[in-house]
PDBQT receptor file of N, H, CA, C and O in Angstrom, charges set to zero:
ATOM      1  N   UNK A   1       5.907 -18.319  -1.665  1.00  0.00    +0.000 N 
ATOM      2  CA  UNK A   1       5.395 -17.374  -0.697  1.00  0.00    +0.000 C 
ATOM      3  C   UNK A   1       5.142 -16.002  -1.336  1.00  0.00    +0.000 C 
ATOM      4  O   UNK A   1       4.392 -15.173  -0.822  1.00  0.00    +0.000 OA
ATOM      5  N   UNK A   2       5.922 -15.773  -2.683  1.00  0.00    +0.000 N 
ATOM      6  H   UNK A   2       6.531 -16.446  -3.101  1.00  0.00    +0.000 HD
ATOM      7  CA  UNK A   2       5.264 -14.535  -3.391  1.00  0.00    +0.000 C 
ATOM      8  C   UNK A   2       4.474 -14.299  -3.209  1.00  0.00    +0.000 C 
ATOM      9  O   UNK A   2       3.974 -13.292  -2.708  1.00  0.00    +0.000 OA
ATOM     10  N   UNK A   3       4.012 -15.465  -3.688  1.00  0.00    +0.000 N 
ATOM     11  H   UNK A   3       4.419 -16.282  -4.095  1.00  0.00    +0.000 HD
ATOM     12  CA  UNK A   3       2.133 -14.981  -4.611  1.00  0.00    +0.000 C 
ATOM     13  C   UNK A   3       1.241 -14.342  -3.406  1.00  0.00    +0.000 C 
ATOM     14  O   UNK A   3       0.528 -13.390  -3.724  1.00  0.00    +0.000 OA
ATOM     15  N   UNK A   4       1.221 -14.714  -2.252  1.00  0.00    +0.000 N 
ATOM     16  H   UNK A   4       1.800 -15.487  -1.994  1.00  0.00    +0.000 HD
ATOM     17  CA  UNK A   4       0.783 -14.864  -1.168  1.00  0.00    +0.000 C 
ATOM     18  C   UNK A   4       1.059 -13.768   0.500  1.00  0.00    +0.000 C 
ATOM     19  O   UNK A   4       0.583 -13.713   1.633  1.00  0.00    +0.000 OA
ATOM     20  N   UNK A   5       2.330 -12.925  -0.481  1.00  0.00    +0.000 N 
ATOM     21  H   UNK A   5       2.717 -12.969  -1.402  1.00  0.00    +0.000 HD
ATOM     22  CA  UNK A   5       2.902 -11.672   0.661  1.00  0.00    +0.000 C 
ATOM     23  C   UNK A   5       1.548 -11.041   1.250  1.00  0.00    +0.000 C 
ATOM     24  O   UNK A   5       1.126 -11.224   2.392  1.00  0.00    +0.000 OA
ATOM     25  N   UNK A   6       1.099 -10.456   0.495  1.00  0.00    +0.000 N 
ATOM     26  H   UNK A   6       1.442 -10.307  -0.432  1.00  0.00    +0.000 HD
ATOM     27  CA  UNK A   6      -0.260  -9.484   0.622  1.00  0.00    +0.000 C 
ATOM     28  C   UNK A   6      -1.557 -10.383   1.654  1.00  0.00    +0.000 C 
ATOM     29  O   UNK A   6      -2.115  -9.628   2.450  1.00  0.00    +0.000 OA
ATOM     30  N   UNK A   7      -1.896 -11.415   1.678  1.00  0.00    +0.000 N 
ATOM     31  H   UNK A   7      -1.443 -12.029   1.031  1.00  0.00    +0.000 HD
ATOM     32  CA  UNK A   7      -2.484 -11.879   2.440  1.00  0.00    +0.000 C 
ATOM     33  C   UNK A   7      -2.481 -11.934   3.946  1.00  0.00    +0.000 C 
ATOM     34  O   UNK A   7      -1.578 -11.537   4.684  1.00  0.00    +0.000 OA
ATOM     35  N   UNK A   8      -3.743 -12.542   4.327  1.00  0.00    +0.000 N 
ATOM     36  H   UNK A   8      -4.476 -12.865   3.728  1.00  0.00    +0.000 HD
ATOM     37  CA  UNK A   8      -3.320 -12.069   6.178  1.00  0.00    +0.000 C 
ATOM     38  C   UNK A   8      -3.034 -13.781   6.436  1.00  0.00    +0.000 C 
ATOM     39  O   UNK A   8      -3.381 -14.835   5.904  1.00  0.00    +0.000 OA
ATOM     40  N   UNK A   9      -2.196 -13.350   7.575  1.00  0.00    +0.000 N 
ATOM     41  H   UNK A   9      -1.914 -12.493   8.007  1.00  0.00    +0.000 HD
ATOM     42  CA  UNK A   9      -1.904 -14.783   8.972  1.00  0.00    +0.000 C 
ATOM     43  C   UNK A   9      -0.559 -15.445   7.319  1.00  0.00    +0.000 C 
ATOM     44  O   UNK A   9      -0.659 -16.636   7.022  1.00  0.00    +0.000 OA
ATOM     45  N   UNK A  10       0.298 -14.728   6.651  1.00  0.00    +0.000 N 
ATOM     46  H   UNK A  10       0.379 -13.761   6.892  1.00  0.00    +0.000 HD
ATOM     47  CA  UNK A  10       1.186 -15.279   6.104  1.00  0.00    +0.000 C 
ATOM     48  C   UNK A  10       2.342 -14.617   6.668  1.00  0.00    +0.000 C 
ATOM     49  O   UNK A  10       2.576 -13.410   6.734  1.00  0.00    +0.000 OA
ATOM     50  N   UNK A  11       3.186 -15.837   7.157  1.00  0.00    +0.000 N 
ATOM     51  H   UNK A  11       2.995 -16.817   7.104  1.00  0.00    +0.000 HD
ATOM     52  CA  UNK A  11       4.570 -15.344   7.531  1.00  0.00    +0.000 C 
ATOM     53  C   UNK A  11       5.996 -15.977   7.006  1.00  0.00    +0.000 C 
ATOM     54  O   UNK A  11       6.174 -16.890   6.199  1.00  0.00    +0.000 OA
ATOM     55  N   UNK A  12       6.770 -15.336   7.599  1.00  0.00    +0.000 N 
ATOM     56  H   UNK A  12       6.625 -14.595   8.254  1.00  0.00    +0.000 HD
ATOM     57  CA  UNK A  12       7.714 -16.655   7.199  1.00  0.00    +0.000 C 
ATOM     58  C   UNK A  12       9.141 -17.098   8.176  1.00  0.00    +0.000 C 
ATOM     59  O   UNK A  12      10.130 -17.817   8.031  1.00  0.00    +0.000 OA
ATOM     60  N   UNK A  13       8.468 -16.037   9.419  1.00  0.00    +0.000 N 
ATOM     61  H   UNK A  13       7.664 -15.453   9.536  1.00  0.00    +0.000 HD
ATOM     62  CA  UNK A  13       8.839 -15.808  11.012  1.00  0.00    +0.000 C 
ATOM     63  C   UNK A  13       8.038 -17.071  11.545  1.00  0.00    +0.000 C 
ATOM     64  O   UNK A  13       6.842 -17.278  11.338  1.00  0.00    +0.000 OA
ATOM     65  N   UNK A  14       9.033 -18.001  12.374  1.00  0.00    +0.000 N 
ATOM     66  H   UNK A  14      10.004 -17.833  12.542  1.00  0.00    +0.000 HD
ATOM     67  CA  UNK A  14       8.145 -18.948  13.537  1.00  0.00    +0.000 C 
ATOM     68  C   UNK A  14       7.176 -18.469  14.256  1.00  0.00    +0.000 C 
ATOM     69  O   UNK A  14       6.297 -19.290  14.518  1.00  0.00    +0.000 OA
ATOM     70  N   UNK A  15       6.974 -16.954  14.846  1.00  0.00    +0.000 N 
ATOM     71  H   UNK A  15       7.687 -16.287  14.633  1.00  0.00    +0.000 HD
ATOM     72  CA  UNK A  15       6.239 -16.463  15.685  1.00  0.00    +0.000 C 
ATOM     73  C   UNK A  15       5.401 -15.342  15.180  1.00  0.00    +0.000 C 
ATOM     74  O   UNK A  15       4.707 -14.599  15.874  1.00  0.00    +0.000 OA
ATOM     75  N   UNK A  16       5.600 -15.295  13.424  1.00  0.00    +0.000 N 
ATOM     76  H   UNK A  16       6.164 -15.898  12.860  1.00  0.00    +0.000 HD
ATOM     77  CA  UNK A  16       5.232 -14.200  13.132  1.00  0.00    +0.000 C 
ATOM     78  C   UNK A  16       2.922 -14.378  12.898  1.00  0.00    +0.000 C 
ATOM     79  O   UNK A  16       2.321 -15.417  12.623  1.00  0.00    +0.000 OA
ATOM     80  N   UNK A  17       2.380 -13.164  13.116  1.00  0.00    +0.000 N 
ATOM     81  H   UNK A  17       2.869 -12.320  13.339  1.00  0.00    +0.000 HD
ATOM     82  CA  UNK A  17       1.317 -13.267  13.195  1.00  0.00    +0.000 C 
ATOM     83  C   UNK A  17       1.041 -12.890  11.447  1.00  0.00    +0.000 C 
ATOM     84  O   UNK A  17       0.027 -13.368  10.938  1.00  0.00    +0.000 OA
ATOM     85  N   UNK A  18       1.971 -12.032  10.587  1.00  0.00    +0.000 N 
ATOM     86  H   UNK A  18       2.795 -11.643  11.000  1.00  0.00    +0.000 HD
ATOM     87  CA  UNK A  18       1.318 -12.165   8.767  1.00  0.00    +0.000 C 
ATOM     88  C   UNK A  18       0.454 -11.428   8.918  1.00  0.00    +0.000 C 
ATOM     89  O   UNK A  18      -0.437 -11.929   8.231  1.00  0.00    +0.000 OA
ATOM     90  N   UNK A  19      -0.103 -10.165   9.541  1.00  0.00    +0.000 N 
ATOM     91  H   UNK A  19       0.620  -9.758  10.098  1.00  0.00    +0.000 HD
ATOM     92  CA  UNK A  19      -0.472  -9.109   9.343  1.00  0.00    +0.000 C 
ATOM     93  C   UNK A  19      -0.372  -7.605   8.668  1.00  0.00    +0.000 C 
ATOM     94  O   UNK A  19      -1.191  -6.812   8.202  1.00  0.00    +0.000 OA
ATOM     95  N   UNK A  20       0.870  -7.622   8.833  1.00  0.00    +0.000 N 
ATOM     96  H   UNK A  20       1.536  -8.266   9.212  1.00  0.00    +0.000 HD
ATOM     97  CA  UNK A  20       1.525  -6.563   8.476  1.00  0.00    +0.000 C 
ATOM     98  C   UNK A  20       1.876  -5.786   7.153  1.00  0.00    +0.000 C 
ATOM     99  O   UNK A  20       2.159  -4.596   7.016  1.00  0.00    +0.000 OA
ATOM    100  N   UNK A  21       1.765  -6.941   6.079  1.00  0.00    +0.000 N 
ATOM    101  H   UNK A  21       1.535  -7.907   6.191  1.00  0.00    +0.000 HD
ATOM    102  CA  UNK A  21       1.637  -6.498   4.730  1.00  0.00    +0.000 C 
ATOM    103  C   UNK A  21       0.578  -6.123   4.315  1.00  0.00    +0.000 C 
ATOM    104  O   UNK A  21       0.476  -5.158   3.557  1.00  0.00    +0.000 OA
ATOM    105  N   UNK A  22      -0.635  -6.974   4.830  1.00  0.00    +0.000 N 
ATOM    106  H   UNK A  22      -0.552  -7.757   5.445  1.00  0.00    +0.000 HD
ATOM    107  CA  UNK A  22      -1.980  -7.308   4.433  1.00  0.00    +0.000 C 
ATOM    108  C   UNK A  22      -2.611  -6.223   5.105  1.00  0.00    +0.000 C 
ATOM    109  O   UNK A  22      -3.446  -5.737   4.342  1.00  0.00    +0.000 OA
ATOM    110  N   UNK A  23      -2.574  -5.545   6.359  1.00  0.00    +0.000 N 
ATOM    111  H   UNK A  23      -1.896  -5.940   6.978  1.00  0.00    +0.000 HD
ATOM    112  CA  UNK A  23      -3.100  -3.856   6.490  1.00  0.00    +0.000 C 
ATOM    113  C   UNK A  23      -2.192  -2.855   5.490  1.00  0.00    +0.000 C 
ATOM    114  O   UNK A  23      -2.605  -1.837   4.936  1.00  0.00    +0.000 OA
ATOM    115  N   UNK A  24      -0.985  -3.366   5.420  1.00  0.00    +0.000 N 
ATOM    116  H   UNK A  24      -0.649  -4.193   5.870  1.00  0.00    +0.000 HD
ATOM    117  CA  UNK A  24      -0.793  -1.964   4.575  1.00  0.00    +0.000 C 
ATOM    118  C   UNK A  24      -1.418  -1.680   3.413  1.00  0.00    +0.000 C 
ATOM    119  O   UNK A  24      -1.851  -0.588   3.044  1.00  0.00    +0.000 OA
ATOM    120  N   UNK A  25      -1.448  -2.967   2.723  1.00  0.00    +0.000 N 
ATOM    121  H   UNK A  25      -1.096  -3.854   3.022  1.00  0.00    +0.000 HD
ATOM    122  CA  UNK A  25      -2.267  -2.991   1.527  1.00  0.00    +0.000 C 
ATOM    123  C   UNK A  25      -3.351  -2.713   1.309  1.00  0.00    +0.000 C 
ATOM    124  O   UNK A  25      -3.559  -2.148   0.235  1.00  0.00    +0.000 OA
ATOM    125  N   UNK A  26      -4.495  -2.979   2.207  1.00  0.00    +0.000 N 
ATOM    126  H   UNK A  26      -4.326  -3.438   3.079  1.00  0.00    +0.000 HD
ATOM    127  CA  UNK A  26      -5.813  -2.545   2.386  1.00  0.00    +0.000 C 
ATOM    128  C   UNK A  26      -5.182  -1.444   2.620  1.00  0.00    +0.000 C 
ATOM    129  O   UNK A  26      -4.684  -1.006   1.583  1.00  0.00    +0.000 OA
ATOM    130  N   UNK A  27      -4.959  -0.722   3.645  1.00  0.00    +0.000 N 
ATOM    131  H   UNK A  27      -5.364  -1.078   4.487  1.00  0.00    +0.000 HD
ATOM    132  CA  UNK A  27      -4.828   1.039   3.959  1.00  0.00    +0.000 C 
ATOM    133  C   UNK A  27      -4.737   1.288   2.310  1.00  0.00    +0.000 C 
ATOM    134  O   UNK A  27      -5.648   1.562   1.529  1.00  0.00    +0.000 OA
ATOM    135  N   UNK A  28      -2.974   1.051   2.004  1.00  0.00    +0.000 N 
ATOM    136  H   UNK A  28      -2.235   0.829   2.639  1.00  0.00    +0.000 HD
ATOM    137  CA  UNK A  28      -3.418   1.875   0.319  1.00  0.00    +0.000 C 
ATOM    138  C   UNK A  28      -4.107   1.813  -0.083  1.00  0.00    +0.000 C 
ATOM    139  O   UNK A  28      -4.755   2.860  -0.073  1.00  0.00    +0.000 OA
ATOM    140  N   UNK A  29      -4.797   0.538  -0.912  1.00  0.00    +0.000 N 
ATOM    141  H   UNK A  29      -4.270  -0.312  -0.920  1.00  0.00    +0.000 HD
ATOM    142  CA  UNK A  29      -5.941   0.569  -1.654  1.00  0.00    +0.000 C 
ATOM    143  C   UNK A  29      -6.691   1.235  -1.030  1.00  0.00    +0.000 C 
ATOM    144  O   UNK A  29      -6.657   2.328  -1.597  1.00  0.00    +0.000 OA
ATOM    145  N   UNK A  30      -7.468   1.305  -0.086  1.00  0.00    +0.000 N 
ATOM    146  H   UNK A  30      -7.495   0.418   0.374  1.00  0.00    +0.000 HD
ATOM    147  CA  UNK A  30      -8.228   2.184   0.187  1.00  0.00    +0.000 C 
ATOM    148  C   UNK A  30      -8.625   3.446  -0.029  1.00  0.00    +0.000 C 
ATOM    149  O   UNK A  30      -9.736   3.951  -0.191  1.00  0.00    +0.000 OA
ATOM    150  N   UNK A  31      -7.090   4.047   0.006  1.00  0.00    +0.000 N 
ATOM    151  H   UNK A  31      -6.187   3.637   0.138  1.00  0.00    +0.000 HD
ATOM    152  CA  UNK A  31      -6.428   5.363  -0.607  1.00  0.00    +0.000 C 
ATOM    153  C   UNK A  31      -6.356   5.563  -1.860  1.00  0.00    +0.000 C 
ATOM    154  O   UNK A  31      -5.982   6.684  -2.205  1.00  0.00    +0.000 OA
ATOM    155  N   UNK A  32      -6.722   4.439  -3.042  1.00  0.00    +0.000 N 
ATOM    156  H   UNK A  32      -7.026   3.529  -2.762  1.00  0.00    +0.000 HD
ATOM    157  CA  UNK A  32      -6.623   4.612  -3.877  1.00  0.00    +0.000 C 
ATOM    158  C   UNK A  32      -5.288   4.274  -4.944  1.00  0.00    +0.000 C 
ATOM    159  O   UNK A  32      -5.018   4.444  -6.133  1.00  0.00    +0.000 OA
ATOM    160  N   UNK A  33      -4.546   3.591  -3.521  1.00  0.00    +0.000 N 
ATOM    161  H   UNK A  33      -4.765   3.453  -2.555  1.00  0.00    +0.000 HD
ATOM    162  CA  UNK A  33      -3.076   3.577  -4.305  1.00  0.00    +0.000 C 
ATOM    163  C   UNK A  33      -2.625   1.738  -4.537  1.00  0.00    +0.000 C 
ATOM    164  O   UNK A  33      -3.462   0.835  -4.507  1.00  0.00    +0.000 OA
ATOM    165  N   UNK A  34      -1.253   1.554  -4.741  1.00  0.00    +0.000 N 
ATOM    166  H   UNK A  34      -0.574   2.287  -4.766  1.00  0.00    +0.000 HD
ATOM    167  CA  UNK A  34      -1.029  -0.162  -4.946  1.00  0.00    +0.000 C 
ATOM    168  C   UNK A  34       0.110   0.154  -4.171  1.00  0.00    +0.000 C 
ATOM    169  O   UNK A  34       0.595   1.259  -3.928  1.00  0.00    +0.000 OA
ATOM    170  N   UNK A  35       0.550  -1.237  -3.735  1.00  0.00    +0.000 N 
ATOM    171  H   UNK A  35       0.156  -2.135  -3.932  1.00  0.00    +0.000 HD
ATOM    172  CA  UNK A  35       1.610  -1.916  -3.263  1.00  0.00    +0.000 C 
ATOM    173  C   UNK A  35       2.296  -2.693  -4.415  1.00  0.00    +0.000 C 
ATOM    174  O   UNK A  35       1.700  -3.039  -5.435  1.00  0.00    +0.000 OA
ATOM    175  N   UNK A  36       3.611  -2.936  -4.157  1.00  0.00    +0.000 N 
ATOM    176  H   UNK A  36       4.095  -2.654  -3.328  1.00  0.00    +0.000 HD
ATOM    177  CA  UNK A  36       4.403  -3.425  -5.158  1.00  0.00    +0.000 C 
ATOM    178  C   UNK A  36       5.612  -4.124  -4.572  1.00  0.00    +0.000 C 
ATOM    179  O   UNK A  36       6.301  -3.583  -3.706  1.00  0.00    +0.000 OA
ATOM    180  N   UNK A  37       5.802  -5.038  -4.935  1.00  0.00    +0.000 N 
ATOM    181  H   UNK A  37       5.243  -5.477  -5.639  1.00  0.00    +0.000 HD
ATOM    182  CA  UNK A  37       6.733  -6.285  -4.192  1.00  0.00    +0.000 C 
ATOM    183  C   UNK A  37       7.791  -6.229  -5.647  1.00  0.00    +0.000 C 
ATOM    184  O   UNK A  37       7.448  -5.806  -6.751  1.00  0.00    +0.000 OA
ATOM    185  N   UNK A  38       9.044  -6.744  -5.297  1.00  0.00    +0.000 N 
ATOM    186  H   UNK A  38       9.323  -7.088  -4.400  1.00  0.00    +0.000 HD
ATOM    187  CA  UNK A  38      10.641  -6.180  -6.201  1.00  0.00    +0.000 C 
ATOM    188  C   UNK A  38      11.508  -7.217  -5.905  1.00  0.00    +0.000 C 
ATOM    189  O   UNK A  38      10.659  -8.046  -5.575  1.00  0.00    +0.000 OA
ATOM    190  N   UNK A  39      12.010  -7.489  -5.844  1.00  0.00    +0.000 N 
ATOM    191  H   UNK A  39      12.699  -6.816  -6.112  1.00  0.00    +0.000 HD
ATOM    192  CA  UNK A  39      13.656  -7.923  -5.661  1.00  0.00    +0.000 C 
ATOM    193  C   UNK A  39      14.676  -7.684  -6.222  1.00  0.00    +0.000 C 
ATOM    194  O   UNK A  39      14.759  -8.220  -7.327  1.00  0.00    +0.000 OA
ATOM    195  N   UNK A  40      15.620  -7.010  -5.880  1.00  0.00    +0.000 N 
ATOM    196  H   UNK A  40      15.552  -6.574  -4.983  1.00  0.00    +0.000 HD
ATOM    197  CA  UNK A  40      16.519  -6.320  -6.412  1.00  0.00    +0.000 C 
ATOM    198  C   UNK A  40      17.741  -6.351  -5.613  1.00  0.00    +0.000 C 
ATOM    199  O   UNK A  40      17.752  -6.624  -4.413  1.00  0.00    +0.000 OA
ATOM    200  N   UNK A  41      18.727  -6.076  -6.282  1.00  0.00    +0.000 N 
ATOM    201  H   UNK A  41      18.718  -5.854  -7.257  1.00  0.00    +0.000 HD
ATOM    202  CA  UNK A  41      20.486  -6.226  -5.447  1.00  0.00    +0.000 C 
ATOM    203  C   UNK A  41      20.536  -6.397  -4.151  1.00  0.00    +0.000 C 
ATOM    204  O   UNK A  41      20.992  -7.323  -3.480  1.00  0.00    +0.000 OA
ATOM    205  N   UNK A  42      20.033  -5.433  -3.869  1.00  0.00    +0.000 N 
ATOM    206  H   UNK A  42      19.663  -4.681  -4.414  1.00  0.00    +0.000 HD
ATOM    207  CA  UNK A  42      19.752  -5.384  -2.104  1.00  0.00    +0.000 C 
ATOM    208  C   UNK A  42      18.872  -5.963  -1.307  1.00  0.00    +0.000 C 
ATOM    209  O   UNK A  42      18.881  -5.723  -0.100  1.00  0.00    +0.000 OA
ATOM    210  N   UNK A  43      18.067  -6.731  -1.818  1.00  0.00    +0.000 N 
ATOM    211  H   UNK A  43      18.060  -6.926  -2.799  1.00  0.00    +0.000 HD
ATOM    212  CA  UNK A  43      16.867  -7.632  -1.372  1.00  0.00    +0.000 C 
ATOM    213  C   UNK A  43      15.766  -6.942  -1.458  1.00  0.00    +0.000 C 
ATOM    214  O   UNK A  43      15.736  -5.834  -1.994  1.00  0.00    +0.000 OA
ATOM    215  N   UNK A  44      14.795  -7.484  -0.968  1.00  0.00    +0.000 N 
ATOM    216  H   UNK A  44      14.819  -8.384  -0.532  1.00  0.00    +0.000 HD
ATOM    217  CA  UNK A  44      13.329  -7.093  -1.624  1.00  0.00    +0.000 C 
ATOM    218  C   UNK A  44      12.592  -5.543  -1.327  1.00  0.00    +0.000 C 
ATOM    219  O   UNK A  44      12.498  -4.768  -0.375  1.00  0.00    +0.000 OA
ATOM    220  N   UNK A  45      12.372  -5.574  -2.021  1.00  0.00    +0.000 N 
ATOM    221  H   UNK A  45      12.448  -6.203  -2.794  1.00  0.00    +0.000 HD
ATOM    222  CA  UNK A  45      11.610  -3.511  -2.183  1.00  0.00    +0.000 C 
ATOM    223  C   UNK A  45      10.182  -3.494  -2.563  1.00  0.00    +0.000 C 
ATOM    224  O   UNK A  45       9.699  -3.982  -3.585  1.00  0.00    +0.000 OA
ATOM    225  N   UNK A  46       9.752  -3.058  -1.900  1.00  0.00    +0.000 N 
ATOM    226  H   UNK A  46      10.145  -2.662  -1.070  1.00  0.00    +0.000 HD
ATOM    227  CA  UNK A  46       7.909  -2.406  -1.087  1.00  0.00    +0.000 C 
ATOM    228  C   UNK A  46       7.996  -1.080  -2.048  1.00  0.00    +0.000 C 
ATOM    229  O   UNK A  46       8.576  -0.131  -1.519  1.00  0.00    +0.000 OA
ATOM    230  N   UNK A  47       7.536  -0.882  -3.299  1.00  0.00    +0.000 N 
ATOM    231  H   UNK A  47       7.065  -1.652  -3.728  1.00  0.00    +0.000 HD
ATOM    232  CA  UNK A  47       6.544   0.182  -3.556  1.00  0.00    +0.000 C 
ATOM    233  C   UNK A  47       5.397   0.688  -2.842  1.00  0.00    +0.000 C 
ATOM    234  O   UNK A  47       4.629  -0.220  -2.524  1.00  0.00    +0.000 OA
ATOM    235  N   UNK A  48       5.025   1.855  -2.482  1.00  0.00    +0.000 N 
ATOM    236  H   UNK A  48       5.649   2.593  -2.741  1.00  0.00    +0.000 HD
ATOM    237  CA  UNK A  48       4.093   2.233  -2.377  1.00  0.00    +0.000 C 
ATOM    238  C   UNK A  48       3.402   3.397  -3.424  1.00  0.00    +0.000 C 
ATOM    239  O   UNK A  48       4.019   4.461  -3.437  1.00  0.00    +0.000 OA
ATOM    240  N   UNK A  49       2.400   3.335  -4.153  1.00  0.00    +0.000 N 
ATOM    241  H   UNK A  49       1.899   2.470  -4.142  1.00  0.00    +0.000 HD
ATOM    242  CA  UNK A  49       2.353   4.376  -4.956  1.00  0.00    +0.000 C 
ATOM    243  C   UNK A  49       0.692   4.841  -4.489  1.00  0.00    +0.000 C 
ATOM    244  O   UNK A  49      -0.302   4.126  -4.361  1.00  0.00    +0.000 OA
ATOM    245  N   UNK A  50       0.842   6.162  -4.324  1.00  0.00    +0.000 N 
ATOM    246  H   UNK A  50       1.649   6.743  -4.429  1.00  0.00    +0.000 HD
ATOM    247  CA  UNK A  50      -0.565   6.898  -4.165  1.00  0.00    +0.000 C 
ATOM    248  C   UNK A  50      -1.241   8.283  -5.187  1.00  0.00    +0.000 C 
ATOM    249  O   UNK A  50      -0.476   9.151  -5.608  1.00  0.00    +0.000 OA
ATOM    250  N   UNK A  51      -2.157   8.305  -5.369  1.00  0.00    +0.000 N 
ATOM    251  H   UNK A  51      -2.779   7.600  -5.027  1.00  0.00    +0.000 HD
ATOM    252  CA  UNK A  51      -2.163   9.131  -5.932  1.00  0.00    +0.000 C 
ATOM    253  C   UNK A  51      -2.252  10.059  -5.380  1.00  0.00    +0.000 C 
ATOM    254  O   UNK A  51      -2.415  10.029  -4.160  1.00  0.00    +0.000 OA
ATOM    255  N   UNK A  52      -2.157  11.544  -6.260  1.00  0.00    +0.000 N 
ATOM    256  H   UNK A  52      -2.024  11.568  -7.250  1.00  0.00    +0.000 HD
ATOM    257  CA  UNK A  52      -1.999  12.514  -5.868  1.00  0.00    +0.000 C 
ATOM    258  C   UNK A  52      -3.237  13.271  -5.513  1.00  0.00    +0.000 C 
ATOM    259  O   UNK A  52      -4.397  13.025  -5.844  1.00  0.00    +0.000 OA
ATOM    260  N   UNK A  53      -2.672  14.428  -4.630  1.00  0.00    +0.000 N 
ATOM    261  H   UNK A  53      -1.730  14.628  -4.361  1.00  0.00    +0.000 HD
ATOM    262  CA  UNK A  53      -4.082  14.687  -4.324  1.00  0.00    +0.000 C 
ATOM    263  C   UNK A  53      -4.124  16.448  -5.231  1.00  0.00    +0.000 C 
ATOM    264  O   UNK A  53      -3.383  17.431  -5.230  1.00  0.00    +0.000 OA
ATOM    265  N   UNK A  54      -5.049  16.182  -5.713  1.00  0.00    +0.000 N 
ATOM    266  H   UNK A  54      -5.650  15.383  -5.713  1.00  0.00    +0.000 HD
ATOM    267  CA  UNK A  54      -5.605  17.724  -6.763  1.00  0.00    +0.000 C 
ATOM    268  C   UNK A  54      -6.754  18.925  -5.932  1.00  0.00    +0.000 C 
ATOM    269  O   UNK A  54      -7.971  18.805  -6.066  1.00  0.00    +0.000 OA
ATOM    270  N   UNK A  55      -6.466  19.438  -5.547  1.00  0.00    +0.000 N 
ATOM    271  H   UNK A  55      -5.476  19.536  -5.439  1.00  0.00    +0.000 HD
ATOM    272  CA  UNK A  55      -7.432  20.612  -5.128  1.00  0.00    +0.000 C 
ATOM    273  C   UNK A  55      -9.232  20.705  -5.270  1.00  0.00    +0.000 C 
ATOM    274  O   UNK A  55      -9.725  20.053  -6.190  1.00  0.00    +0.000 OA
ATOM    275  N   UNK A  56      -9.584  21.005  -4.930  1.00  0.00    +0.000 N 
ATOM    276  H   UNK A  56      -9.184  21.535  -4.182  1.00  0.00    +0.000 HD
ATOM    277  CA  UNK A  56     -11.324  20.913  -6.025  1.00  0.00    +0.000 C 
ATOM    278  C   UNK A  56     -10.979  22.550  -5.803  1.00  0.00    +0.000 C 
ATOM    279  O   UNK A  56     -10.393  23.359  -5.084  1.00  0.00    +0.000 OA
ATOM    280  N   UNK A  57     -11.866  22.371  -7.075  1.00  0.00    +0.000 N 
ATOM    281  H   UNK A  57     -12.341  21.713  -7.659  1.00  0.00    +0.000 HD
ATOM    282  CA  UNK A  57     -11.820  24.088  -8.058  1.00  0.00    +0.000 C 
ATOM    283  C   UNK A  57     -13.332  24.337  -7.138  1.00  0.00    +0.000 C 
ATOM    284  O   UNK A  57     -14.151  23.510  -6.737  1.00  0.00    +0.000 OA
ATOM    285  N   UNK A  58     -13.281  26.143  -6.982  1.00  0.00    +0.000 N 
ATOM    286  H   UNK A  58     -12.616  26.815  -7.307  1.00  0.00    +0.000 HD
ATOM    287  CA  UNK A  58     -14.030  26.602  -6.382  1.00  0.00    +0.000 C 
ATOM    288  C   UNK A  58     -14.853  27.235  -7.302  1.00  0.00    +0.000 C 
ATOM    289  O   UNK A  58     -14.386  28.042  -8.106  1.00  0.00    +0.000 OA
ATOM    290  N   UNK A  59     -16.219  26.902  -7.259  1.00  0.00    +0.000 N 
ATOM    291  H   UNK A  59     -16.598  26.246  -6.606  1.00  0.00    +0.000 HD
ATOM    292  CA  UNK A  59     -17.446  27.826  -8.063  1.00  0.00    +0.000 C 
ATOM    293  C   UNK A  59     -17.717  29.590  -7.910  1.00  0.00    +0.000 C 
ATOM    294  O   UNK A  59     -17.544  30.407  -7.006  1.00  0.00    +0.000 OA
ATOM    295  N   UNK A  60     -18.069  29.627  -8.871  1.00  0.00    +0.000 N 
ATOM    296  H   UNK A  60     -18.209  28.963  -9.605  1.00  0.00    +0.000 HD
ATOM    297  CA  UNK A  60     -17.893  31.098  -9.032  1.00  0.00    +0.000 C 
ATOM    298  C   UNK A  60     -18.726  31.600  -8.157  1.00  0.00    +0.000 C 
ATOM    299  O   UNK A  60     -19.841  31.100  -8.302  1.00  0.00    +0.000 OA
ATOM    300  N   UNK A  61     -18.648  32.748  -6.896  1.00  0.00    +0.000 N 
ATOM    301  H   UNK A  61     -17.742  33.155  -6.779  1.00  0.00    +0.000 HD
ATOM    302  CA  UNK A  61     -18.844  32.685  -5.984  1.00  0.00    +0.000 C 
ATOM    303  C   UNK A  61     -18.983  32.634  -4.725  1.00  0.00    +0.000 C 
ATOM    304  O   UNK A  61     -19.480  33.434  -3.932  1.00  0.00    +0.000 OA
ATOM    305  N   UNK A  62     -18.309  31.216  -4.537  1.00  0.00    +0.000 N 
ATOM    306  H   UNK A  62     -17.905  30.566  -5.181  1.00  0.00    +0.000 HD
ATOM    307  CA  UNK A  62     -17.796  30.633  -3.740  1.00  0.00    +0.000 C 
ATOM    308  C   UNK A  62     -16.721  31.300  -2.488  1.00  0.00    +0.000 C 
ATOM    309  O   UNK A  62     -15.757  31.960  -2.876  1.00  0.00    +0.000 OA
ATOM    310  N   UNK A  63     -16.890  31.138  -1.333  1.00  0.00    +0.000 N 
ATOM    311  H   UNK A  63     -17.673  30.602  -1.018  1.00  0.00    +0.000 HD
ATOM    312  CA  UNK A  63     -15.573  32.465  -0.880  1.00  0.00    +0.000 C 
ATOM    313  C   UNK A  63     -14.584  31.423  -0.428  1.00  0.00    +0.000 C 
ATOM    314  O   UNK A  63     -14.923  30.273  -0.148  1.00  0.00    +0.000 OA
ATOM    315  N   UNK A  64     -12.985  32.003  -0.351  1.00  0.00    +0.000 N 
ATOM    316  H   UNK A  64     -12.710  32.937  -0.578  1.00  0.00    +0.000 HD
ATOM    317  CA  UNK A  64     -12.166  31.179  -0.265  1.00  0.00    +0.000 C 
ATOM    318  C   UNK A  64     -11.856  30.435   1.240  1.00  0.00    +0.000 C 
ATOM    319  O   UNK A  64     -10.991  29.564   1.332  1.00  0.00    +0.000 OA
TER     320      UNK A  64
């Protein structure tokens, strides 16, 4: 079921609809960012990483 978190209509709930990973992921990407799936001591861990956002530089000119 790894391979397969990120996809839509995957669950692993009897009633579950498997949406819920699969918008978040589109939203990030969208944004420019990734999702990241873990397992670790405490059970499984959701990265989210986005990038940052940088200012745009103003032309000389330009009023603030």
């Amino acid at each position: 079921m790894i391979d397969h978190l990120f996809e839509p209509f995957i669950s692993s709930k009897p009633r579950g609809r498997g949406l819920g990973l699969s918008l978040v992921a589109k939203i990030v990407n969208d944004h420019g960012g990734i999702v990241a799936y873990a397992t670790e001591d405490g059970g499984p861990v959701f990265r989210v990483r986005l990038p940052a956002h940088r200012p745009a530089t103003r032309a000389a000119g330009d009023r603030p």
